[in-house]
C-alpha positions in Angstrom: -49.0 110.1 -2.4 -47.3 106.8 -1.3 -43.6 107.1 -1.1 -41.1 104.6 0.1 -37.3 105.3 0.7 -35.0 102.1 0.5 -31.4 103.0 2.8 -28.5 100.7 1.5 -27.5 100.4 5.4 -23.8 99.6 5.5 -23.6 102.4 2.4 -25.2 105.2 4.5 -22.8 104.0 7.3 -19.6 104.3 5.5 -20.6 107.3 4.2 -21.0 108.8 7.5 -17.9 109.9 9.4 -20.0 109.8 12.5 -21.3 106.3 11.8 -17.7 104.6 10.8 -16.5 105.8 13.8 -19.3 103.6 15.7 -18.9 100.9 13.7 -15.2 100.6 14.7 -16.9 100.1 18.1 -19.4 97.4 16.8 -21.4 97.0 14.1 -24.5 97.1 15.9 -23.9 100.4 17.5 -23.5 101.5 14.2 -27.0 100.1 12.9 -28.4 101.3 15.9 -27.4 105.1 15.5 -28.9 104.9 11.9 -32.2 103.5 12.8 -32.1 106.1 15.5 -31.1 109.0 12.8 -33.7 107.9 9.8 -36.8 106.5 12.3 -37.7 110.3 13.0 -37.1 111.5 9.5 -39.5 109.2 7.8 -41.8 109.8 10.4 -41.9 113.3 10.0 -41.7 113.3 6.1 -44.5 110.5 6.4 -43.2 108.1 3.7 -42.4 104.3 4.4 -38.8 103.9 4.8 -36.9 100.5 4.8 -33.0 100.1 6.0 -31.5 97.1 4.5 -28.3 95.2 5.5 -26.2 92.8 4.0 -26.5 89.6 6.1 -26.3 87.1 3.1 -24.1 84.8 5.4 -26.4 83.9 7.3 -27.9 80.9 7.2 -31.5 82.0 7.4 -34.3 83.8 5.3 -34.9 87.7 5.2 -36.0 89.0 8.2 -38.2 91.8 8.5 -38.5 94.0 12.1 -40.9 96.9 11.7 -39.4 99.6 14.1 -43.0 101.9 13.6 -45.7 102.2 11.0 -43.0 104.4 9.2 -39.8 102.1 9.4 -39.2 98.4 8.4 -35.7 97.1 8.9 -35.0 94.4 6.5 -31.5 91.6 7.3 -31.1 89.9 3.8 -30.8 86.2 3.8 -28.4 83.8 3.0 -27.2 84.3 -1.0 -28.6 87.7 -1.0 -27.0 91.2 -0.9 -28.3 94.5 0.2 -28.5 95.5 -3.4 -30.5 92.1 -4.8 -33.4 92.9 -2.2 -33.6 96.7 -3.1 -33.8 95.7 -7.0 -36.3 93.0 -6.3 -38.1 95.7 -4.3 -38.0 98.4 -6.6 -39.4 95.8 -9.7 -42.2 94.5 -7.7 -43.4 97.6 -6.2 -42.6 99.9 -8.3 -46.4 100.5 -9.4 -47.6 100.3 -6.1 -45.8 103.2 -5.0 -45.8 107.3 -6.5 -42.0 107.2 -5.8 -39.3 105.1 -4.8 -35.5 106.4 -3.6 -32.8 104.7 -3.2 -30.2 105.8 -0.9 -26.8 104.0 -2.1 -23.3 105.2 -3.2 -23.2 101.7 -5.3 -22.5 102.4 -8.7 -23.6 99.2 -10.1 -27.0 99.5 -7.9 -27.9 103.3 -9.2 -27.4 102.1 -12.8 -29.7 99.4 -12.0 -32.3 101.5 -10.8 -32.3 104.4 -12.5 -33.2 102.1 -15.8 -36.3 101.1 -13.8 -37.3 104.8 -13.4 -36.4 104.8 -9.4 -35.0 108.1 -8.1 -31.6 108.1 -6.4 -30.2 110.3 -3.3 -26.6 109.9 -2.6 -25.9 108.7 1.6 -24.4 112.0 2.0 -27.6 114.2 0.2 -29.9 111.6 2.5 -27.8 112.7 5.6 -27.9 115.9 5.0 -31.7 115.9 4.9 -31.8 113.9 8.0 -29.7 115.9 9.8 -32.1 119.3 8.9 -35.2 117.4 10.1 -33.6 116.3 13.1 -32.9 120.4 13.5 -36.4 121.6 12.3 -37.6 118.6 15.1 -34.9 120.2 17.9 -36.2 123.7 17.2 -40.0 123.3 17.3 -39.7 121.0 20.2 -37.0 123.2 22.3 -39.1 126.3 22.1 -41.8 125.1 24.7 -41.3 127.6 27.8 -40.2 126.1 30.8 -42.7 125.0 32.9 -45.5 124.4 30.9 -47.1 121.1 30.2 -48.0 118.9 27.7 -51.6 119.6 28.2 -50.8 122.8 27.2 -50.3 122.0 23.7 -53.2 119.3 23.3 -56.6 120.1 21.5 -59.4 120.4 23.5 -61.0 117.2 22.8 -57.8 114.8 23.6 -57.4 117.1 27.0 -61.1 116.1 27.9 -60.4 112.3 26.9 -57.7 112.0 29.4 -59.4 113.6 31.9 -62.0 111.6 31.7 -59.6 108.8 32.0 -57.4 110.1 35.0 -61.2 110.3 37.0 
């Protein structure tokens, strides 16, 4: 099932107390912090996730980082908003894909979308998801015993490849 999650970024990040606070610091501390937050979440829940910021001032195109296989990062161009790239996205892809969210508290946007059948989370919901996979992630990962090794955990055939490689 293909799935794709579209963040409004600077919504998510003044819907975060965490988040505000860093952006009081800078703005890309702030950015940072989310991409940090959502890049293990849409890994995990292995959907394609896209975090889109305003940068319509700028006197440039769109530009596109791709952070993993999981996570594109998306600056909007000059004349165009967060919310103009994630309706353009949700009308050209929306038959590509089984599913498309939208993560914004922008009431304007979720009317938008929701008349092109697009499902909506809230920045608060999303965070609260995030946050739980980041704890499922903390828990799974924190119960390896001390002193045991990676290798402990590999399957047999990727132990033999890398020893075959360390030879």
């Amino acid at each position: 099932m293909k799935v794709a999650i579209l963040v409004d970024g600077y919504n998510v990040i003044y819907g975060s107390p965490l988040l505000k606070r860093l952006l009081k610091k800078g703005v890309y501390q702030a950015q940072e912090e989310l991409i940090r937050l959502v890049s293990n979440y849409f890994s995990m829940k292995g959907v394609e996730g896209y975090v889109v910021f305003d940068a319509y001032r700028r006197p440039c195109q769109d530009t596109r980082k791709e952070i993993s296989a999981n996570l594109k990062i998306i600056f909007t161009g000059k004349g165009k908003t967060a919310d103009s790239y994630i309706e353009s996205f949700t009308s050209r892809y929306k038959s590509y894909y089984d599913y498309i969210y939208v993560v914004t508290a922008d009431y304007s946007q979720r009317m938008t979308v929701v008349d092109k059948g697009i499902l909506l989370l809230s920045p608060q919901n999303f965070l609260r998801e995030v946050e739980a996979c980041q704890k499922a992630l903390t828990k799974k990962y924190s119960s390896i015993p001390p002193g045991s090794h990676l290798s402990d955990y590999l399957e047999d055939g990727v132990r033999k490849k890398l020893e075959r490689i360390k030879e």
